[in-house]
KEKE-3310 file (N, C-alpha, C; in steps of 0.2 Angstrom, whole numbers, plus 5000, padded with zeros to 4 digits):
npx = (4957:4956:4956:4971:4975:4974:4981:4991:5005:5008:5014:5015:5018:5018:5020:5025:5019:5029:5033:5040:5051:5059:5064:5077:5079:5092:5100:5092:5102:5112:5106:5096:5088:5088:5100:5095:5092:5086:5075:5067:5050:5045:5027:5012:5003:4998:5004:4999:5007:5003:5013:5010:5014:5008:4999:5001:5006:4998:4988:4981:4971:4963:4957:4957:4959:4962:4956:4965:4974:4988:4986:4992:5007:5016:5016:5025:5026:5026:5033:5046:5044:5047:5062:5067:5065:5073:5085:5088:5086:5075:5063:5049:5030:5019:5005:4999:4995:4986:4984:4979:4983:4988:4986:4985:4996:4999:5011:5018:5025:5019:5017:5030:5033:5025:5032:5045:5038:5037:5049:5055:5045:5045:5059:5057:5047:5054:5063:5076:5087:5092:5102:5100:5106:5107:5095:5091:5100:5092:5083:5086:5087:5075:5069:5069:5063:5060:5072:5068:5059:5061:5069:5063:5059:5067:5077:5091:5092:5101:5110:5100:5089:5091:5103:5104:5104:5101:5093:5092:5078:5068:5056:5034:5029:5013:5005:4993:4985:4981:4971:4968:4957:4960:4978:4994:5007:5023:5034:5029:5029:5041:5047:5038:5045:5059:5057:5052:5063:5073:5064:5064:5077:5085:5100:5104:5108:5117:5108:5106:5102:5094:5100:5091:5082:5085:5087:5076:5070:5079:5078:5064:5054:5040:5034:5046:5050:5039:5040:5054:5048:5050:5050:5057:5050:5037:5032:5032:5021:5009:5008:5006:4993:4984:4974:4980:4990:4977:4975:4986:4988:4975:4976:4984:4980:4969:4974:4988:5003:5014:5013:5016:5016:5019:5030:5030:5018:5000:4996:4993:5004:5000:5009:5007:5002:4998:4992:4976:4974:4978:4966:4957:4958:4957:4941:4941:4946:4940:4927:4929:4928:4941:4949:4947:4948:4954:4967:4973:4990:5002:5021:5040:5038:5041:5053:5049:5040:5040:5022:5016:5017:5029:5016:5006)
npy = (5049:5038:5039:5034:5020:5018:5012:5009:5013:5017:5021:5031:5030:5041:5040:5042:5039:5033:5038:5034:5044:5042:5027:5015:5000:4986:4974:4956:4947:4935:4933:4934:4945:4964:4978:4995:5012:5024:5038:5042:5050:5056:5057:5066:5054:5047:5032:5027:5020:5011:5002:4992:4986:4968:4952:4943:4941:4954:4959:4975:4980:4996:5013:5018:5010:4997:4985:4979:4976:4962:4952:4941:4934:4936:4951:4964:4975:4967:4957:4967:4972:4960:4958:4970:4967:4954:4958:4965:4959:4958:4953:4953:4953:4960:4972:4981:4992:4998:5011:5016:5024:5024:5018:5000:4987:4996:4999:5010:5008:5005:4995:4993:5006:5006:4995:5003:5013:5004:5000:5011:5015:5002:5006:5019:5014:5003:5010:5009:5018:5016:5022:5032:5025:5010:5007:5011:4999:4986:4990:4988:4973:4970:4973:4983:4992:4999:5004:5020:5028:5030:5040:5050:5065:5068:5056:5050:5031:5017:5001:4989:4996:5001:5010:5022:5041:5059:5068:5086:5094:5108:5118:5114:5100:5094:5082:5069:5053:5039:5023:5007:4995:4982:4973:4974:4960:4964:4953:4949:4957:4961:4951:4948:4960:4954:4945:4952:4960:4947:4942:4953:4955:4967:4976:4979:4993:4999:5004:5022:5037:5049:5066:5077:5074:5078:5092:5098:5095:5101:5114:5114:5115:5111:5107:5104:5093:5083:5081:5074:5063:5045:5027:5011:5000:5000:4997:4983:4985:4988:4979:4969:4975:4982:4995:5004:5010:5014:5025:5031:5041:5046:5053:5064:5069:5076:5088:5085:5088:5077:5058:5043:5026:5018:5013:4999:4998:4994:5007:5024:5040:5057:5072:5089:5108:5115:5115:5119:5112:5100:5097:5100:5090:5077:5078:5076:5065:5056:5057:5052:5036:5028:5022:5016:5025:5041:5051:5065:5075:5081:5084:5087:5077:5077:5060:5047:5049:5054:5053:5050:5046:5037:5033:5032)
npz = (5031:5044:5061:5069:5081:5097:5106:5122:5122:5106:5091:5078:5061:5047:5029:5013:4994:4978:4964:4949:4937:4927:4923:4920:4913:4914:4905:4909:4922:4929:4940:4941:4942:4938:4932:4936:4933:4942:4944:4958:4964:4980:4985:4991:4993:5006:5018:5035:5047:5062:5078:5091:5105:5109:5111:5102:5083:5072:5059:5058:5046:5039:5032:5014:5004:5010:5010:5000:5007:5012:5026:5031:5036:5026:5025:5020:5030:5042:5041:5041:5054:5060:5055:5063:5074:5075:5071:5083:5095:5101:5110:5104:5103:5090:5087:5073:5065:5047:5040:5022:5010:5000:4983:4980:4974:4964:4959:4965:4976:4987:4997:5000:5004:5017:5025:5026:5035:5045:5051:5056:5065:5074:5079:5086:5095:5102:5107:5099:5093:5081:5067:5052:5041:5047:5046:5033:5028:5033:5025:5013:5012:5015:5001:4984:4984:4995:5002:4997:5005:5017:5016:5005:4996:4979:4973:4965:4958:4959:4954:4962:4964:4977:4980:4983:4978:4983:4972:4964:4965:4960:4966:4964:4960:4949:4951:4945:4947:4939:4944:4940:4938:4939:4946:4942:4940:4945:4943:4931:4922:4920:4915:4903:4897:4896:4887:4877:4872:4867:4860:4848:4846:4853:4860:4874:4883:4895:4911:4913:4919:4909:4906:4902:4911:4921:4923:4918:4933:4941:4935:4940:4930:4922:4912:4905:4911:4910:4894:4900:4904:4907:4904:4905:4907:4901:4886:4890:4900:4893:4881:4890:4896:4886:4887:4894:4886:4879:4890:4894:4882:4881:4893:4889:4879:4884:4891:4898:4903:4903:4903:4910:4915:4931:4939:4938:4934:4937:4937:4930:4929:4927:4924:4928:4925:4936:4952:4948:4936:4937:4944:4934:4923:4931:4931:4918:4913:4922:4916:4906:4907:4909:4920:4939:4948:4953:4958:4965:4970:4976:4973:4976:4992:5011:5017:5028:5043:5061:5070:5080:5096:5107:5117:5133)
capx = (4960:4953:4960:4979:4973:4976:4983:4995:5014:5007:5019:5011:5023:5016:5025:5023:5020:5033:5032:5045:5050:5063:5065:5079:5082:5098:5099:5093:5107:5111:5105:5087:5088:5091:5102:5091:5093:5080:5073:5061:5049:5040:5022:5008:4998:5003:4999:5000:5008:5003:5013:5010:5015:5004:5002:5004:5007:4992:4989:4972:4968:4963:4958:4953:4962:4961:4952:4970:4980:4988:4987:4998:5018:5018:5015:5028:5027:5026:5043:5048:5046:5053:5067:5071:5065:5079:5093:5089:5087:5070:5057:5041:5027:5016:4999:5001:4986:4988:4979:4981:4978:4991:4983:4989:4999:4998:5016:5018:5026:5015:5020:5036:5031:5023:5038:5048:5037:5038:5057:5056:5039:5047:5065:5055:5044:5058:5069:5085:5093:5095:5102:5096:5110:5105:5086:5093:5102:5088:5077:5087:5088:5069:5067:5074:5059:5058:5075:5068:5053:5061:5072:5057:5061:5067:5080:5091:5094:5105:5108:5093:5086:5093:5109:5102:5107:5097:5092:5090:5070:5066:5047:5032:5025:5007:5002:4986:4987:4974:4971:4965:4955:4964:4983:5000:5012:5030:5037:5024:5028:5050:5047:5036:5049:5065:5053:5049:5069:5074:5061:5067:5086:5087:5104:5102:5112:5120:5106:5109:5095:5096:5100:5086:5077:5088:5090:5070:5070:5085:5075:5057:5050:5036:5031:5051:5049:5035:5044:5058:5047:5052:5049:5058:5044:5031:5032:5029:5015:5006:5009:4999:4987:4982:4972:4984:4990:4973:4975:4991:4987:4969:4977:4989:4975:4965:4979:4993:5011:5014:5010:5019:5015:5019:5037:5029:5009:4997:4995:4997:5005:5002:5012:5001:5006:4995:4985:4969:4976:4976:4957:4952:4963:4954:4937:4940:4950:4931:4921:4931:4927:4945:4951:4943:4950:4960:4971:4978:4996:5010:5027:5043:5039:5046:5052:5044:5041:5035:5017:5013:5021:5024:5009:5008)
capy = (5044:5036:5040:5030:5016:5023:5006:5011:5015:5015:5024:5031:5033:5044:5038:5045:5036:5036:5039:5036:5050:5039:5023:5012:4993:4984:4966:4951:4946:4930:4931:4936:4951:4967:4984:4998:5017:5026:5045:5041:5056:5057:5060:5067:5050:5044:5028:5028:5015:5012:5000:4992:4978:4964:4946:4940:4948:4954:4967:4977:4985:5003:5019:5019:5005:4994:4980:4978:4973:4957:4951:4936:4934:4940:4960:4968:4978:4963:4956:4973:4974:4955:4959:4973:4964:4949:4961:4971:4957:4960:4945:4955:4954:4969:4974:4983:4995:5001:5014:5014:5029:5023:5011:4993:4984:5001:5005:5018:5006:5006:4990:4996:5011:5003:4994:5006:5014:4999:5000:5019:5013:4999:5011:5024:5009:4999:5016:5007:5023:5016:5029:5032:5021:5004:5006:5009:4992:4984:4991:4984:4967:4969:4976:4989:5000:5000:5010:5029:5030:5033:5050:5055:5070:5065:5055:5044:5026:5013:4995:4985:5001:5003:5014:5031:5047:5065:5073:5092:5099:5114:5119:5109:5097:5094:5075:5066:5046:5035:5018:5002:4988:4976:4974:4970:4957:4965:4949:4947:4963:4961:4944:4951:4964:4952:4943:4956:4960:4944:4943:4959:4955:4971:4978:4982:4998:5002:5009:5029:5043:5056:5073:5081:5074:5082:5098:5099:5095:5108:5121:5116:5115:5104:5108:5100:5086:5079:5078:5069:5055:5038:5021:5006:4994:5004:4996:4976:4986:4989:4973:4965:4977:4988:4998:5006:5013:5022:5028:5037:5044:5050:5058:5068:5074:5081:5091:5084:5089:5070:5053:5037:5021:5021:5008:4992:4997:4998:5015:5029:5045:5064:5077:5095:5112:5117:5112:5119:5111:5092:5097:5099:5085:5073:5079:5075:5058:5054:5059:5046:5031:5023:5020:5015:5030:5046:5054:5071:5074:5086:5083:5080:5078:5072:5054:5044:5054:5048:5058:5051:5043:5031:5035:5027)
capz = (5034:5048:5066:5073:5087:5106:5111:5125:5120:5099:5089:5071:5056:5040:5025:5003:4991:4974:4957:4944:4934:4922:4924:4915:4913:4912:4902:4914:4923:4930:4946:4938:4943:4932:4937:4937:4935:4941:4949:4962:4967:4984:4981:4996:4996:5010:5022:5042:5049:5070:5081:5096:5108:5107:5111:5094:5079:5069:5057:5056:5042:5039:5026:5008:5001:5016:5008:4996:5013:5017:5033:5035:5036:5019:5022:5021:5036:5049:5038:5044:5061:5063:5056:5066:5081:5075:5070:5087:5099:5104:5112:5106:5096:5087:5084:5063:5061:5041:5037:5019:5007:4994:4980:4983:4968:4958:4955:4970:4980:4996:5003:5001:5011:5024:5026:5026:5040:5051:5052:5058:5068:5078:5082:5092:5101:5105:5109:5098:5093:5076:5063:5045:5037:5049:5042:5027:5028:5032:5021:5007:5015:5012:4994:4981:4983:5003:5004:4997:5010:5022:5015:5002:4992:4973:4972:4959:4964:4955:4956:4957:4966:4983:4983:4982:4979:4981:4966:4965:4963:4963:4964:4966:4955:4953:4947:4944:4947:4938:4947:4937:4940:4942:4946:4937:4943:4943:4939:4925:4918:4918:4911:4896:4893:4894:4879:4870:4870:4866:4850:4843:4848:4854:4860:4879:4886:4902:4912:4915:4920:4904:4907:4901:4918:4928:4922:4922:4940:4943:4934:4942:4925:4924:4906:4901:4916:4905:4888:4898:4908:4902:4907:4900:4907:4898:4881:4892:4901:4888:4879:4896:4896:4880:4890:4898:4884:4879:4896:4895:4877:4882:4900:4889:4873:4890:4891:4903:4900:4901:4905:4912:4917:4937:4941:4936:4933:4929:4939:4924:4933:4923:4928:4925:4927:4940:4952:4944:4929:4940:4943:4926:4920:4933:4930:4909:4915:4926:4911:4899:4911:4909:4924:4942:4953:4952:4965:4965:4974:4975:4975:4979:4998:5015:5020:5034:5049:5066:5069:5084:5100:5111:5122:5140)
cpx = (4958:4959:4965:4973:4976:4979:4990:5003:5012:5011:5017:5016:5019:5020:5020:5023:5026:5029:5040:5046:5055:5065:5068:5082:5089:5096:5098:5100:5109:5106:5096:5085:5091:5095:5097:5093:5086:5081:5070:5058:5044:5034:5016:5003:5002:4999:5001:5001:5008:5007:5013:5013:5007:5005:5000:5004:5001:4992:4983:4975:4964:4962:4957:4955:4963:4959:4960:4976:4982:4987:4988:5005:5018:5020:5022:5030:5029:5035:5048:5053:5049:5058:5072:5071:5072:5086:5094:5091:5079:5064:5052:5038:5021:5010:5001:4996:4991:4984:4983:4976:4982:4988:4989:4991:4999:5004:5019:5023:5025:5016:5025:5038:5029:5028:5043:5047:5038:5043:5058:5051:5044:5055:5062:5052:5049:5067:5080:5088:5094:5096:5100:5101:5109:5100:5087:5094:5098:5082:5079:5087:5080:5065:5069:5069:5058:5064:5075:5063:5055:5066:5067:5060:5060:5075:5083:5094:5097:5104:5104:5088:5086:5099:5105:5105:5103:5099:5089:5085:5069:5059:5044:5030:5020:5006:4993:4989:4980:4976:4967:4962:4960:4973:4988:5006:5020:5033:5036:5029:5037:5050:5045:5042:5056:5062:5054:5057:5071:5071:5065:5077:5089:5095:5105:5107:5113:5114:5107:5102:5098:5096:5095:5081:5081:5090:5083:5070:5075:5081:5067:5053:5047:5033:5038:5051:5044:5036:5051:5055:5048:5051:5051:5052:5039:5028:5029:5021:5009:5005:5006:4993:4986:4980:4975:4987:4987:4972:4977:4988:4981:4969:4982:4985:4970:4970:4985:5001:5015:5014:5016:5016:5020:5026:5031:5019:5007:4995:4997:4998:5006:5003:5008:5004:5004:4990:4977:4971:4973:4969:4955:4955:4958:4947:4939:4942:4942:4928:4922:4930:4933:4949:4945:4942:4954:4961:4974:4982:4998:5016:5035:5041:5043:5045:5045:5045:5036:5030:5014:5014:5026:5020:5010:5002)
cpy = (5043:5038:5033:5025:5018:5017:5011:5010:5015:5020:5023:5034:5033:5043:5038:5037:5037:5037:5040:5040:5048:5032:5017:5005:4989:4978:4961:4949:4940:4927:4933:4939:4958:4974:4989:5007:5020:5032:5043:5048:5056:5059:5061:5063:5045:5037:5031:5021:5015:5004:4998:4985:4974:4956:4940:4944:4947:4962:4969:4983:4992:5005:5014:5013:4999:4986:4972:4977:4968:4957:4945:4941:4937:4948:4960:4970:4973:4960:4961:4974:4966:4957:4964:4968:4955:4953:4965:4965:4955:4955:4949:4953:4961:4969:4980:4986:4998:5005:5017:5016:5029:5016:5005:4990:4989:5003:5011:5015:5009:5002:4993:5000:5009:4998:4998:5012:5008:4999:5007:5018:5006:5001:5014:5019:5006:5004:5012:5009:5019:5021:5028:5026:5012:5003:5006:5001:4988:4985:4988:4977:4966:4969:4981:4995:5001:5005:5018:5030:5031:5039:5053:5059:5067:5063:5051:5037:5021:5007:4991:4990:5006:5006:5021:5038:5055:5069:5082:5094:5105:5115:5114:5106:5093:5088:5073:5059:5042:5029:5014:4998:4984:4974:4974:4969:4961:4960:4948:4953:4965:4955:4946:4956:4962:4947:4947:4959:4957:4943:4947:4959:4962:4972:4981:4987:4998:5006:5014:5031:5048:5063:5076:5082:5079:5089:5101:5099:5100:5113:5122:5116:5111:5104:5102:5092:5082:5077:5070:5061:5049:5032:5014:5003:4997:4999:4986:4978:4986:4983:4969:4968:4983:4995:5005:5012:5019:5024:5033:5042:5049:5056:5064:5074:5078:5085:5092:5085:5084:5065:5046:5032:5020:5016:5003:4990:4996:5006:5018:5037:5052:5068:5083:5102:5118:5114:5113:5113:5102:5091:5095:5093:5079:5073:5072:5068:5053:5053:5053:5039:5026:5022:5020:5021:5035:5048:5057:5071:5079:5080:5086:5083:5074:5064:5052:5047:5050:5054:5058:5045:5041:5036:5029:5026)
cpz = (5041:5055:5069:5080:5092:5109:5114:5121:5112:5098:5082:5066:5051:5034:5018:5002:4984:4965:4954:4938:4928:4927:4917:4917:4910:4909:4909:4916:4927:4936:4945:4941:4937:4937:4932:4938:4936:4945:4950:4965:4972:4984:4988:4995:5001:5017:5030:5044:5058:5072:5088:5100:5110:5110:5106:5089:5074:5065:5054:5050:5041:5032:5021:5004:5007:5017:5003:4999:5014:5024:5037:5037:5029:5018:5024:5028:5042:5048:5041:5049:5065:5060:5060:5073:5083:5076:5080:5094:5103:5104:5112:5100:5096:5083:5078:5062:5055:5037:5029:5012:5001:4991:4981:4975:4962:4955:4957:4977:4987:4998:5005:5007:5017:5028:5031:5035:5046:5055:5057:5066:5076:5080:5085:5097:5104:5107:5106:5098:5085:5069:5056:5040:5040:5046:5037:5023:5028:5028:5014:5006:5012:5005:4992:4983:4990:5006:5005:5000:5014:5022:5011:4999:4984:4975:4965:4963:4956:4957:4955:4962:4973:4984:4979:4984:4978:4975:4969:4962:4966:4959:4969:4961:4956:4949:4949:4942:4944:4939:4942:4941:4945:4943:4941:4941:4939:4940:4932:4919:4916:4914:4902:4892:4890:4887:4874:4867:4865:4859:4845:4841:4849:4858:4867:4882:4893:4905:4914:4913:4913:4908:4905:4907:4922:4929:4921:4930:4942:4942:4937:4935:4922:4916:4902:4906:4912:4901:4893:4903:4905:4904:4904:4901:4904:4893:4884:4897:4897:4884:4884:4895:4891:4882:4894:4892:4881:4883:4896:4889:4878:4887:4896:4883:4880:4894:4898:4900:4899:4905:4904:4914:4925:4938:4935:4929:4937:4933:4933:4930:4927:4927:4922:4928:4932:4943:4951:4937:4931:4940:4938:4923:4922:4932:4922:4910:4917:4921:4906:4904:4909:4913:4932:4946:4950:4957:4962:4970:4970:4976:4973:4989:5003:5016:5024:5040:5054:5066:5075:5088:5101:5116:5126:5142)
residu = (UNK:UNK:UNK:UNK:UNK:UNK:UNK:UNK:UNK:UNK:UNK:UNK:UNK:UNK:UNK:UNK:UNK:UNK:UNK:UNK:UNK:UNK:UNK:UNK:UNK:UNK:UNK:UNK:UNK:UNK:UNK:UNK:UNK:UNK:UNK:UNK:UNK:UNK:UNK:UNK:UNK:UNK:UNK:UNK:UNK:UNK:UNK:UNK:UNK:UNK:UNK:UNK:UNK:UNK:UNK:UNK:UNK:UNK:UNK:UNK:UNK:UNK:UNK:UNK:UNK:UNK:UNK:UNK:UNK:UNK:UNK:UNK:UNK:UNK:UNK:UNK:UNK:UNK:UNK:UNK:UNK:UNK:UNK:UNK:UNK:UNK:UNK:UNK:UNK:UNK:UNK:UNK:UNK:UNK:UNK:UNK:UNK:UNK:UNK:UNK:UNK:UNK:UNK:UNK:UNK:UNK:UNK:UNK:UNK:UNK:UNK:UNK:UNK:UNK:UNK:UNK:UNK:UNK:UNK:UNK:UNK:UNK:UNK:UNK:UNK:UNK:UNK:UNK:UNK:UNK:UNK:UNK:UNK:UNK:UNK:UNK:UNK:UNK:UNK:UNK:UNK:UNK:UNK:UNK:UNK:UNK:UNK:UNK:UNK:UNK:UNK:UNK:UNK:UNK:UNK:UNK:UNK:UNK:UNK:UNK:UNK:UNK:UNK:UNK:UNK:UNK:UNK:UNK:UNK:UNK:UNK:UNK:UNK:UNK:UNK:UNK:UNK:UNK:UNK:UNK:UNK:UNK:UNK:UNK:UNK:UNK:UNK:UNK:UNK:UNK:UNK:UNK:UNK:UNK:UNK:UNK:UNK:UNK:UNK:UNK:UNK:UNK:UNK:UNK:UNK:UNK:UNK:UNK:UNK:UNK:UNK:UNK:UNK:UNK:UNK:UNK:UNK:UNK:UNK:UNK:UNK:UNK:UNK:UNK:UNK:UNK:UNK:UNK:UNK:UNK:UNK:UNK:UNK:UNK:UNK:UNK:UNK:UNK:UNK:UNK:UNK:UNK:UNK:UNK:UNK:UNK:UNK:UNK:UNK:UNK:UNK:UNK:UNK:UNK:UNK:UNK:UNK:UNK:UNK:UNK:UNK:UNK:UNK:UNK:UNK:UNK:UNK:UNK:UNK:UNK:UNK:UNK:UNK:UNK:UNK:UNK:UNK:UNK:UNK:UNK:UNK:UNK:UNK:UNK:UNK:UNK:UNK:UNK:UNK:UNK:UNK:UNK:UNK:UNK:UNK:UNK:UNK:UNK:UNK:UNK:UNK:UNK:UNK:UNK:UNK:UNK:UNK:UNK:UNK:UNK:UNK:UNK)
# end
């Protein structure tokens, strides 16, 4: 990752990537939106959000993924830091460098995250004093997935994904992420699935995490964490992009303990039982040319953390 900008007073916040490690969908609801139970796990890809005062607001881009950045009103992160800047009072505007080592549209919620750093990012710059439940607040005002980047860990989250609760992990667990081409639209991918529902006349349940996840993660046992990964949106991922499924199939016969489809897609995320184990996995994954990228990562790790500043 490329070196934070020296602008005078810059304030640099490091913020994970996630990975869902069960993910369940409730029936559309009217508000077109759906409730959501889900484990989110912290994972050591992480971006760097710097900012700075500025006289307008502009967000430079950064790092490996760099190219996969907005940089209107639209990002996220600028969203962000106006909102603090409206809730708090504050007549400024902010230079946004994003250095930017989570894949973009992959399912890893990295807007999200950089979000979620901006919020944490413009509290130290503008010295608010805001506590972890104000940010919070705002982080939901922004998105369900912008809430759990700024505590990290493993958590479970309910709703349409913003009331969270810490999950108990013990251990570490070693993941291998393969990155696609080309993206896939969230919305695309919930719409396909309230289709494929609605053809089958399926019977949609109360979303709830099964206990088998969580008695993996209690024991640390990355061998039963595998058996219990789950993904409603999977079976509408798939049905967008085929490919995907001989993705995860192929990641699990090269001996992965098991394979997901990452929140939304098309990122496929295997969990492995070592990190030699990630290595060889990611070579074999290389060797079959179906995907564009791989990244290795631990997890569950920390939140958003400041790294650096304000400098004068």
């Amino acid at each position: 990752m490329t070196a934070a900008p020296t602008l005078p007073g810059t304030v640099t916040v490091r913020v994970p990537a996630k990975v869902n490690l069960q993910l369940h969908v409730g029936a559309l609801r009217p508000d077109g939106y759906h409730d959501l139970a889900t484990v989110f796990q912290a994972v050591s890809l992480h971006d760097e959000v710097s900012v700075a005062r500025w006289d307008g607001w502009q967000v430079v881009p950064a790092g490996t993924y760099a190219d996969g950045i907005p940089t209107d009103e639209d990002n996220l992160a600028v969203r962000a830091a106006k909102l603090v800047a409206e809730r708090c009072g504050v007549d400024e505007s902010l230079s946004i460098r994003i250095d930017k080592d989570i894949p973009v549209a992959g399912g890893m919620a990295g807007g999200s995250a950089d979000a979620a750093a901006a919020l944490l990012a413009c509290d130290q710059l503008w010295a608010l004093g805001l506590d972890r439940d104000e940010l919070a607040e705002m982080a939901a005002v922004l998105g369900s997935d912008v809430t759990f980047p700024l505590s990290g860990g493993t958590a479970m989250a309910t709703g349409r994904g913003e009331q969270l609760a810490p999950v108990l992990a013990r251990g570490t667990f070693h993941w291998v992420f393969a990155i696609s081409d080309e993206g896939l639209s969230t919305p695309a991918v919930y719409a396909e699935l309230d289709r494929m529902r609605e053809e089958s006349g399926e019977s949609v349940a109360e979303p709830q995490v099964r206990p088998d996840l969580m008695a993996a993660l209690r024991q640390g046992d990355a061998a039963a964490l595998g058996n219990a990964l789950h993904n409603d949106l999977e079976p509408a991922a798939f049905s967008l992009r085929p490919d995907l499924r001989e993705l995860r199939d192929a990641g699990v016969e090269f001996g992965a303990l098991g394979g997901i489809v990452s929140g939304s897609g098309p990122t496929v995320a295997f969990v492995t039982e070592s990190h030699e184990a990630a290595l060889d996995l990611s070579v074999s994954l290389a060797a079959a040319d179906l995907c564009r990228d791989l990244r290795r990562a631990k997890g569950p790790v920390h939140g958003a953390q400041v790294v650096a500043g304000p400098r004068d």
